[in-house]
Phi, psi and omega in degrees: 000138188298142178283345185265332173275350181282324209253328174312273212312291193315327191266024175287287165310347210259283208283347160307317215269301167331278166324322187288305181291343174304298214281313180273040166270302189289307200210097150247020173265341178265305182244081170279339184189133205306335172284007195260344197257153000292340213275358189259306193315311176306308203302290208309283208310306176287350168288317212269318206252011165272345189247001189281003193115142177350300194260001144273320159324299287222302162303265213329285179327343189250328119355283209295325196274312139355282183300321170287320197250026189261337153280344159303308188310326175291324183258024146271334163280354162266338160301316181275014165268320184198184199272160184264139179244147185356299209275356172313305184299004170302315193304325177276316173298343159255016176269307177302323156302329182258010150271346153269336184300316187283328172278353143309312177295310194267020144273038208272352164328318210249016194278316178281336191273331157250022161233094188355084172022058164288127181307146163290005175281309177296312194285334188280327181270020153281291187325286204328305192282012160289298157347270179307313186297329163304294162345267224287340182314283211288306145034268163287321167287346171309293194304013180239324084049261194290006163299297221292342204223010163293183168232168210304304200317321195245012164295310160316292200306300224269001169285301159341305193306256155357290164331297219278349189275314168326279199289009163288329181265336184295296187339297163321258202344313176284302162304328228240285187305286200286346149309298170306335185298305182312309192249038170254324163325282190292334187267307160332278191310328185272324179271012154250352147219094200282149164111332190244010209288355165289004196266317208291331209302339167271329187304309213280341173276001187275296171332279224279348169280001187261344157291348178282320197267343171272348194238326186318270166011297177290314198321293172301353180279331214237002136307308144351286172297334169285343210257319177282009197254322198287311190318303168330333177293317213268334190286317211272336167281281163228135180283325195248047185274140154323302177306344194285312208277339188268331187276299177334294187317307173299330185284337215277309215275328196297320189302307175310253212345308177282301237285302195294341200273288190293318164334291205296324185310290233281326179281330176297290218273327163294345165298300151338270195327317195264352170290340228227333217296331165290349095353330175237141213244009172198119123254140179251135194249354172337143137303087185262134202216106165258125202269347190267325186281299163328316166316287201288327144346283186298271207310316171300348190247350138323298182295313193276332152272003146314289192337303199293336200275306125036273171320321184306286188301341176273299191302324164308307160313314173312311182277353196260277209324000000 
């Protein structure tokens, strides 16, 4: 996939994530919760079009039966493609999930009573994530799957792979997690102080820089990442090219740049913070250390002096022959 249409996609998602958390400020009878979608909007939709009459009851049942039994279907279609392997029977066990789930979501009545009498908000992002945790089980075991019996070309292709799926997630973390935090955040605050709201105004700008400080990390991750899909590119024409070694580099110069980027923010916004403090009606003075971000940083700037060190010892190799 092309970077300008995979970053078309990523802001896609950014603003999917955004709109969804909008909405649900609004219509949390719809959008109660992110692990609920798609499937608490089908449970409504298909509840909304069964009560409409004989021949929407009819749709709906036939919808209902579609939607459920459309991962058995990939895996009759994957037996006559190639031999089926173990983890194929996850597509069937998800298909028997998304048939109670889904008639649960257009049931939401019956939520407390079989999750120990849990709000349906809880209870609908439990079902979901029943759903996703199957979704991803076969997923990931697909994907190990095809690492362990891959060859060196497409062990590359299938990393490709793997990033952009990553940087999907990065995407989420921003939009999606630490967005909903900001604006749980900013509703905590106006409703512990109803009544002052002339007061608020550097807390609410405290807020969204401590949401600026909290998402920078993912933010460099997912540069990162474009910069490692390039390498990878540059690896699958020759792992020992220059062009392999000029891409090594940049990721090599950008990991610093975040690691020292997120340091210098998180001490810059508590510095803020203790300058402002008579000014604010909430401070978090927490010490934020993203250990996922960091991680994953260090390893990628690992991966790019193996390349280099690689190129080195080849070039070496070279002049003795």
């Amino acid at each position: 996939m092309k970077h300008k249409i995979f970053l078309g996609l990523l802001c896609a998602e950014a603003l999917a994530f955004v709109l969804f958390y909008l909405l649900q400020t609004s219509f949390a009878g719809i959008f109660s919760a992110v692990m609920a979608f798609p499937f608490e909007q089908i449970g409504l939709g298909l509840r909304s079009l069964s009560l409409s009459g004989a021949a929407g009851n009819a749709a709906a049942i036939a919808i209902y039966f579609i939607v459920s039994l459309f991962p058995a279907a990939v895996l009759l279609v994957l037996r006559k493609k190639r031999s089926l392997c173990v983890e194929d029977g996850l597509l069937g066990l998800l298909s028997a999930v998304l048939f109670a789930v889904l008639y649960i979501m257009i049931n939401p009545g019956v939520i407390g009573a079989l999750i120990n009498r849990a709000p349906q908000s809880v209870g609908k992002a439990i079902l979901g994530g029943m759903v996703y945790s199957v979704l991803f089980g076969y997923f990931i075991l697909r994907v190990l799957r095809l690492f362990s019996n891959g060859r060196t070309d497409k062990l590359i292709r299938y990393m490709s792979v793997m990033l952009s799926l990553l940087n999907m997630l990065f995407v989420y973390l921003i939009f999606g997690a630490c967005f909903n935090d900001l604006l749980d955040s900013i509703a905590a605050l106006r409703a512990g102080n109803a009544g002052n709201e002339h007061l608020l105004g550097a807390s609410y700008v405290f807020l969204v820089l401590q949401f600026i400080v909290n998402t920078l990390p993912y933010a460099f991750n997912v540069f990162i990442v474009f910069a490692a899909l390039r390498l990878l590119h540059e690896m699958r024409v020759d792992r020992y090219s220059a062009g392999t070694v000029t891409a090594a580099g940049r990721i090599s110069r950008l990991c610093a740049a975040a690691l020292v980027t997120t340091v210098l923010a998180s001490i810059g916004f508590n510095l803020l913070q203790l300058l402002f403090a008579n000014s604010l009606v909430i401070i978090n003075s927490a010490v934020q250390i993203p250990v996922f971000s960091i991680t994953f940083v260090l390893g990628t700037l690992l991966l790019t002096r193996l390349v280099t060190e690689n190129k080195r010892l080849k070039d070496d190799n070279d002049l003795f022959v």
